[in-house]
C-alpha positions as CSV (number, residue, x, y, z in Angstrom):
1,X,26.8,-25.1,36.3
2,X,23.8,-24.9,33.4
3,X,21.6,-22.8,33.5
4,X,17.8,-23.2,32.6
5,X,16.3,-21.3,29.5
6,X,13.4,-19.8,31.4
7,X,11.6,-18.9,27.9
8,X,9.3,-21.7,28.1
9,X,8.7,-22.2,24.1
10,X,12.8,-21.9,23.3
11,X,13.2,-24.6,26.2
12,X,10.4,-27.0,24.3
13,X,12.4,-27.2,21.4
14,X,12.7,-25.0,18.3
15,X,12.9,-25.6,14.0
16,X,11.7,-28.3,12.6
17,X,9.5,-30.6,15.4
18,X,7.8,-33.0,12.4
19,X,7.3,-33.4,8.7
20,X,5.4,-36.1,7.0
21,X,6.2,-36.3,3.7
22,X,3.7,-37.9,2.2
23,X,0.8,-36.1,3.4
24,X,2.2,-32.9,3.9
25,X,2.0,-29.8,1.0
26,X,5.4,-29.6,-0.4
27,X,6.6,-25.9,-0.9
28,X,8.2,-23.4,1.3
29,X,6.8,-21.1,3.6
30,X,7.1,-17.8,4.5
31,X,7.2,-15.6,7.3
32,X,8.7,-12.8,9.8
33,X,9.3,-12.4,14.0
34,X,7.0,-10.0,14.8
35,X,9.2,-8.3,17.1
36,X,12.1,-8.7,15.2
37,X,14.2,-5.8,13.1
38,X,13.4,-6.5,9.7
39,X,14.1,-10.0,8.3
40,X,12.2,-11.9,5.9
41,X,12.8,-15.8,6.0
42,X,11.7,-18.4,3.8
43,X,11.8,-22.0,4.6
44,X,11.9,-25.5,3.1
45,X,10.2,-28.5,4.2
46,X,12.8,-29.1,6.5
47,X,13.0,-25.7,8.3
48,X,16.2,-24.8,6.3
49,X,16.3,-20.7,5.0
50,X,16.6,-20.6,2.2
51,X,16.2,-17.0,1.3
52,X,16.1,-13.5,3.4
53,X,14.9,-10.7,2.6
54,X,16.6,-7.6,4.9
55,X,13.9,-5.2,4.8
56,X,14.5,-1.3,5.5
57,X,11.7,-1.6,8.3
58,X,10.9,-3.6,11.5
59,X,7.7,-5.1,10.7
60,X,4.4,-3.8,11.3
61,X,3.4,-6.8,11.1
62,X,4.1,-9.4,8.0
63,X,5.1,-9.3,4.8
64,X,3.5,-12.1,1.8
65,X,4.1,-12.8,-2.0
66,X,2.3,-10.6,-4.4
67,X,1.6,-12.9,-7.6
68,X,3.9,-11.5,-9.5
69,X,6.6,-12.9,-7.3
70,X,7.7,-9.4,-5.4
71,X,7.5,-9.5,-1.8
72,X,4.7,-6.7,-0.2
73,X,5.4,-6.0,3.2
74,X,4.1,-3.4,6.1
75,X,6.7,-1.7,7.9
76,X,6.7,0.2,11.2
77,X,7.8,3.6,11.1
78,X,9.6,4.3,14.4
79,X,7.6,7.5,15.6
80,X,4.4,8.5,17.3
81,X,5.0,5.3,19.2
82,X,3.2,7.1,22.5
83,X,-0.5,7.2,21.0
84,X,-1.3,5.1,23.2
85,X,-0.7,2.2,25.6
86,X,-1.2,-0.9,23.0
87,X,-0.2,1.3,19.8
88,X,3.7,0.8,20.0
89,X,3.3,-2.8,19.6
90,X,1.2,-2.7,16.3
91,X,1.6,0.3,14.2
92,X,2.8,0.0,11.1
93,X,3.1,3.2,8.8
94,X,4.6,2.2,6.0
95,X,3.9,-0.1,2.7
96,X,6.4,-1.2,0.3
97,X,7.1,-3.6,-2.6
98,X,10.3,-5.4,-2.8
99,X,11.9,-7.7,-5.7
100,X,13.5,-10.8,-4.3
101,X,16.9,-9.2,-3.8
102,X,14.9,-6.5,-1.3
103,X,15.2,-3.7,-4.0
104,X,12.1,-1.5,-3.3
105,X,9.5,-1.2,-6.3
106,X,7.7,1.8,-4.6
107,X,6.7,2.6,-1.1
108,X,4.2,4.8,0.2
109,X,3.6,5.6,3.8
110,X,0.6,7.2,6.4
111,X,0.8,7.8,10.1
112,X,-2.7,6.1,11.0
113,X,-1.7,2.9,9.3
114,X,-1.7,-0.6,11.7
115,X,-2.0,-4.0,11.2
116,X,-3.0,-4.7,7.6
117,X,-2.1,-3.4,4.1
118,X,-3.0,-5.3,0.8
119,X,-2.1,-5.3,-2.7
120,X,-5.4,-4.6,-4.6
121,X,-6.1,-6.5,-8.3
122,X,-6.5,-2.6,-9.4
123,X,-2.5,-1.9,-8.1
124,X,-3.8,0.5,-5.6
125,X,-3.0,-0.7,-1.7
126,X,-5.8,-0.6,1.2
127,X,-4.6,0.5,4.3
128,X,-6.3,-0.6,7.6
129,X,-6.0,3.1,10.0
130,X,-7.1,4.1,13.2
131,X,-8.0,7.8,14.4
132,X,-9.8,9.4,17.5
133,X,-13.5,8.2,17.3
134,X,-15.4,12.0,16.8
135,X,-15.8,13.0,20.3
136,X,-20.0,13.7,20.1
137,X,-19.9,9.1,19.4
138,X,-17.9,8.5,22.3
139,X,-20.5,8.0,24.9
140,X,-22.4,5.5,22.7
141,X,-19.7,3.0,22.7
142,X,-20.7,-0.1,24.8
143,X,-18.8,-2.3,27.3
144,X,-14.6,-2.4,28.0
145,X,-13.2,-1.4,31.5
146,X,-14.4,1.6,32.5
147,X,-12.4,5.2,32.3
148,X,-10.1,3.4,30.1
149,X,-10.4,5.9,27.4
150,X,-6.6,7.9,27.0
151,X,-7.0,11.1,27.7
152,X,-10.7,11.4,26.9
153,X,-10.3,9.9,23.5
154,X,-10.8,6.4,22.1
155,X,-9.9,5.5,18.4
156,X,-11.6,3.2,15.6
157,X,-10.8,2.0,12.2
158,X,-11.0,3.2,9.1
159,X,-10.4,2.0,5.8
160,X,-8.0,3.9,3.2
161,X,-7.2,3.0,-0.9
162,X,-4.6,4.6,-1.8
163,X,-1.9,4.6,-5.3
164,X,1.2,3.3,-5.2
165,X,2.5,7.1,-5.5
166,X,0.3,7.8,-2.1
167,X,-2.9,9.7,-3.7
168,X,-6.2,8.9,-1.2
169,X,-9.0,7.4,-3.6
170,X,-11.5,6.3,-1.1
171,X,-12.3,6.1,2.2
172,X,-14.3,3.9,4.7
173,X,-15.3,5.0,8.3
174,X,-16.2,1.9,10.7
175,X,-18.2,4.4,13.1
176,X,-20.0,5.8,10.0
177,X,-21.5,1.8,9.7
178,X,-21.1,-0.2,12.4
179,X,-23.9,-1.0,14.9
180,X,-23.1,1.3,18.4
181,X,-25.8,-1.0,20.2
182,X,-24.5,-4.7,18.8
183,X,-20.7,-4.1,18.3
184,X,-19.6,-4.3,21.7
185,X,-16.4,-3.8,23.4
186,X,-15.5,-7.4,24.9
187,X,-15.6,-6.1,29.2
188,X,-11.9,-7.5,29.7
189,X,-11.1,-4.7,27.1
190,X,-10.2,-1.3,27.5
191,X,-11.8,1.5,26.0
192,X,-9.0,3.5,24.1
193,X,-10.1,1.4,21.1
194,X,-13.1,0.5,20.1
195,X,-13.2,-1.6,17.1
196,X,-9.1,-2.9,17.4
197,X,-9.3,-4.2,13.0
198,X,-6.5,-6.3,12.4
199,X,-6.8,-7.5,9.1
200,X,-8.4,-6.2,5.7
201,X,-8.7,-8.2,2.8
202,X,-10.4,-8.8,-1.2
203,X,-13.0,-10.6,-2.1
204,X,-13.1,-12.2,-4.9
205,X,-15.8,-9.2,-6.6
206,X,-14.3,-6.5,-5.0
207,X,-15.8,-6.2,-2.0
208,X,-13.6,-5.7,1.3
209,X,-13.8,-8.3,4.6
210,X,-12.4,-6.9,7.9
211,X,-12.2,-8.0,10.5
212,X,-12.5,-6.3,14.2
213,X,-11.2,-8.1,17.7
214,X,-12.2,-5.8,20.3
215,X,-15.6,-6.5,19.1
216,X,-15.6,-10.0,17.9
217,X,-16.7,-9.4,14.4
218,X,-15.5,-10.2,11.3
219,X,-18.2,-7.9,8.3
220,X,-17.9,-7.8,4.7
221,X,-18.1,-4.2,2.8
222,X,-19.3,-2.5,0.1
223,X,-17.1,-1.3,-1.9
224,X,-19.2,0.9,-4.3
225,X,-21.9,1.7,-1.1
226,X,-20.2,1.7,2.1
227,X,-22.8,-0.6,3.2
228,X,-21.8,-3.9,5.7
229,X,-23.5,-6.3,3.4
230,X,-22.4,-9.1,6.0
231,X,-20.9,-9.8,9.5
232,X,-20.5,-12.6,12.3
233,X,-20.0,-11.5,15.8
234,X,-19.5,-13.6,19.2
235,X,-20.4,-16.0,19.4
236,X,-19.4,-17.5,17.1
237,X,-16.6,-15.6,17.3
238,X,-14.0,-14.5,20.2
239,X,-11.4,-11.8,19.1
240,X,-10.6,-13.5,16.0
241,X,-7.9,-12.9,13.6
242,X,-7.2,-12.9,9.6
243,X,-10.5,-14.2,7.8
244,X,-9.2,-15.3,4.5
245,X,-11.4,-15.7,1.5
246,X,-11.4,-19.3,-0.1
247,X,-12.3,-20.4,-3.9
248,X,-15.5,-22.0,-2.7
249,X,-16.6,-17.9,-1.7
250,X,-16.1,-19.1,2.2
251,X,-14.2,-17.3,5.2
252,X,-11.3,-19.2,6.9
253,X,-11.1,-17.5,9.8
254,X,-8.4,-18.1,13.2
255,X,-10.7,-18.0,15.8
256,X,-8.5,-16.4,19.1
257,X,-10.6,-17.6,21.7
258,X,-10.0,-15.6,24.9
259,X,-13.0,-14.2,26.5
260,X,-15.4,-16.5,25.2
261,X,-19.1,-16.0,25.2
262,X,-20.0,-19.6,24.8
263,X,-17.6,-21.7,27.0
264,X,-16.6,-21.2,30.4
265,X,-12.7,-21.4,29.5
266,X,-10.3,-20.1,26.6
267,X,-9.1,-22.1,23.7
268,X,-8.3,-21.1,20.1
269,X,-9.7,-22.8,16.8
270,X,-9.9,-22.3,13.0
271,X,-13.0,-22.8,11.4
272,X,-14.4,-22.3,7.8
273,X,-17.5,-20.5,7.9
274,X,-20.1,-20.0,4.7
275,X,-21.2,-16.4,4.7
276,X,-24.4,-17.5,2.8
277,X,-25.7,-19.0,6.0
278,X,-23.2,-18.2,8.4
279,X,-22.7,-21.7,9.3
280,X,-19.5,-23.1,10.6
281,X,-18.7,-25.7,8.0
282,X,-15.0,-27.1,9.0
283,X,-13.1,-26.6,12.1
284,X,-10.0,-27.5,13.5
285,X,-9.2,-27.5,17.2
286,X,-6.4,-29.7,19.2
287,X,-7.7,-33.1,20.6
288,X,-7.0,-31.5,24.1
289,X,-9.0,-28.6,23.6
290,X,-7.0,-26.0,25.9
291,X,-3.0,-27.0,24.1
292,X,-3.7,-24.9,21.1
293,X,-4.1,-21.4,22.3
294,X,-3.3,-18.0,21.0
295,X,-4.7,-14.8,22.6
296,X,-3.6,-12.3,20.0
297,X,-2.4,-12.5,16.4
298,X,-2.5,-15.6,14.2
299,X,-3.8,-17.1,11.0
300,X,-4.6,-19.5,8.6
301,X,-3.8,-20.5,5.2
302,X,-5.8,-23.7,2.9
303,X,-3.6,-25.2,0.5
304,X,-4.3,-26.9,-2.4
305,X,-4.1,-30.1,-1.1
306,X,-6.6,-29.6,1.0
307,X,-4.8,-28.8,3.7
308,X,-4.4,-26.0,6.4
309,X,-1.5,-24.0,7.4
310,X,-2.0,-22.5,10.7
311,X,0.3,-19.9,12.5
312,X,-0.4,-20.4,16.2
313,X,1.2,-16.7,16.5
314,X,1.7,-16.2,20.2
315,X,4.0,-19.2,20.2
316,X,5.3,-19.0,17.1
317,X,4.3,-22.3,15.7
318,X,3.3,-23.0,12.5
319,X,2.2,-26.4,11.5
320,X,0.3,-28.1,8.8
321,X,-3.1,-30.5,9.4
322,X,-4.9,-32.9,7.3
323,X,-8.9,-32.2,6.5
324,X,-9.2,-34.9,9.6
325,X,-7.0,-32.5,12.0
326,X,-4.2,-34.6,12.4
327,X,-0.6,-32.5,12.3
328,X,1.9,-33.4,8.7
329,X,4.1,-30.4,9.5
330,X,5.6,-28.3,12.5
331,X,8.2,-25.7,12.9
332,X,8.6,-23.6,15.7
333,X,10.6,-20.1,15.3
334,X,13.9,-20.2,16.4
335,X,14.3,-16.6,16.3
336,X,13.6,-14.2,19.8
337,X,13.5,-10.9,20.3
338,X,13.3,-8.7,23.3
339,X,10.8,-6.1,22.6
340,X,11.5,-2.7,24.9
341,X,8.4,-2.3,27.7
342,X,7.8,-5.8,28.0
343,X,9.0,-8.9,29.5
344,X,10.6,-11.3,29.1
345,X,11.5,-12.6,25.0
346,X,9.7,-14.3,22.1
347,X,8.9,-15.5,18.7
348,X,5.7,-14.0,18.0
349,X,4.4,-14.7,14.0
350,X,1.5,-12.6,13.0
351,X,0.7,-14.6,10.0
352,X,2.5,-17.2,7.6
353,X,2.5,-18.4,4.0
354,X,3.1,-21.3,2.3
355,X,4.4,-21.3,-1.4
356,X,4.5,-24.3,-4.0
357,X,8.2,-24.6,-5.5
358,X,7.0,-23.0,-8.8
359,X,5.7,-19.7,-7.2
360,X,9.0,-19.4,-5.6
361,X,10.7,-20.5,-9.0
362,X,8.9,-17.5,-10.3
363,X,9.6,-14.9,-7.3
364,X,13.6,-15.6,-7.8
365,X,12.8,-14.6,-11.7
366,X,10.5,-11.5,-11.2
């Protein structure tokens, strides 16, 4: 007798769900299973791979195409897993480039690293770390379950910039900056983290833009002063995810949604937000609101066609929409993984990237 798949996104269907060719961006996009042991997949328009890359790490958490064609990646490094509770499932340690065959360019590596490395214009690499908040600014920390803290500690982010041959040229503190008495802990959270960063990127001059879920803000940094010459908190935002910097000098951001401070139920978004007046300028949420949804991970990519890639992470979807909202492209990830410690499988995507055919042309020749 046949049995039911009882992983509810693998039983919906899998691959390629839709592709409109006329109005979707045609290129190939880019992306890893979270969960997965190391594979790199690129993808045509009609969900074919077309290229892996077999990478020496699990990933910790994505990997994306440097311009000159090499693939950089963040790999996690298989030990101090027990840090704490969450910290197995997003530690990373290790940042590498790769050529297209997967030969390794150079690699460096740091135990405090999670979440988010990037290739800086200079050819140095910022790391996004984490390390016990200093015990003296413990108490001030607002909000989060109560005696939730691990062992009496509770970590926050900092900010490293290191070479490519692992020498430490400047350093960025969130606790030394942030706002003890406005960067609150959402209360569903608990307190063995306080700022939870998951993604660190460049601005176009320079400057850094990070951006913190446990608090539900997204800030822009100094990079000559330290200072936070910008941020957004909740609401707007709820627990948000991978603000992107677009030509036009706005922030797409993949707005998570649970825990919501300005609607009575959960429900993701992306929205385009001008950090000139911190308006919300373009948004795109599903025509019934509650059937896009992704607590945790996830992103957001414009095209040049206007376009937006999303990566609905918790699902592993990733599908293409119009200005207007309306889906050109879907693919679902056909690859699961069971992850030790927790239930059940799945396809988890932290982020995803779509390529025109002449950046790929010139990956395969780098």
């Amino acid at each position: 007798m046949a049995t039911v798949d009882q992983q509810r996104v693998r039983r919906g269907g899998t691959w390629l769900v839709v592709h409109d060719r006329e109005r979707a961006f045609q290129g190939y996009t880019l992306f890893t299973s979270m969960l997965g042991d190391g594979p790199v997949y690129l993808v045509d328009m009609d969900g074919a791979v077309v290229h892996t890359w077999r990478m020496p790490y699990r990933p910790g958490l994505y990997g994306y195409l440097l311009d000159n064609g090499h693939l950089f990646y963040s790999g996690k490094v298989m030990t101090d897993l027990e840090r704490f509770e969450a910290w197995a499932r997003f530690k990373a340690g290790a940042a590498l480039e790769v050529d297209w065959n997967g030969k390794v360019v150079w690699e460096i590596k740091h135990p405090d690293h999670h979440h988010d490395a990037r290739k800086l214009r200079n050819g140095n690499v910022v790391l996004l770390c984490l390390r016990p908040l200093p015990t003296e600014l413990r108490a001030r920390v607002k909000g989060g379950l109560s005696d939730t803290e691990i062992d009496g500690k509770m970590y926050a982010d900092y900010l490293l910039e290191m070479t490519t041959r692992g020498e430490i040229m400047w350093q960025w503190r969130s606790w030394e900056h942030l706002d003890f008495d406005t960067e609150i802990i959402t209360l569903q959270d608990r307190r063995e983290e306080w700022t939870h960063g998951n993604t660190v990127a460049e601005l176009a001059d320079g400057n850094l833009v990070v951006s913190f879920r446990n608090i539900s803000t997204v800030a822009i940094i100094d990079r000559g002063t330290g200072a936070i010459r910008w941020k957004l908190g909740g609401p707007p935002l709820a627990q948000q995810h991978d603000p992107r910097p677009l030509p036009n000098g706005n922030l797409l951001i993949f707005d998570n949604g649970p825990h919501r401070r300005d609607h009575p139920a959960p429900y993701s978004r992306v929205i385009e937000v001008d950090p000139r007046t911190s308006a919300i300028v373009w948004e795109y949420h599903d025509q019934s609101l509650f059937d896009f949804f992704s607590p945790y991970i996830s992103g957001a990519q414009r095209l040049p066609n206007g376009n937006t890639l999303i990566c609905e992470g918790c699902d592993g979807r990733i599908f293409e929409v119009t200005r207007e909202g309306e889906v050109v492209w879907e693919y679902v990830n056909p690859n699961f993984f069971h992850e030790p410690g927790r239930p059940g499988v799945n396809n988890w995507v932290f982020r995803a990237f779509r390529y025109s055919p002449e950046e790929i042309e010139r990956a395969r020749r780098a």
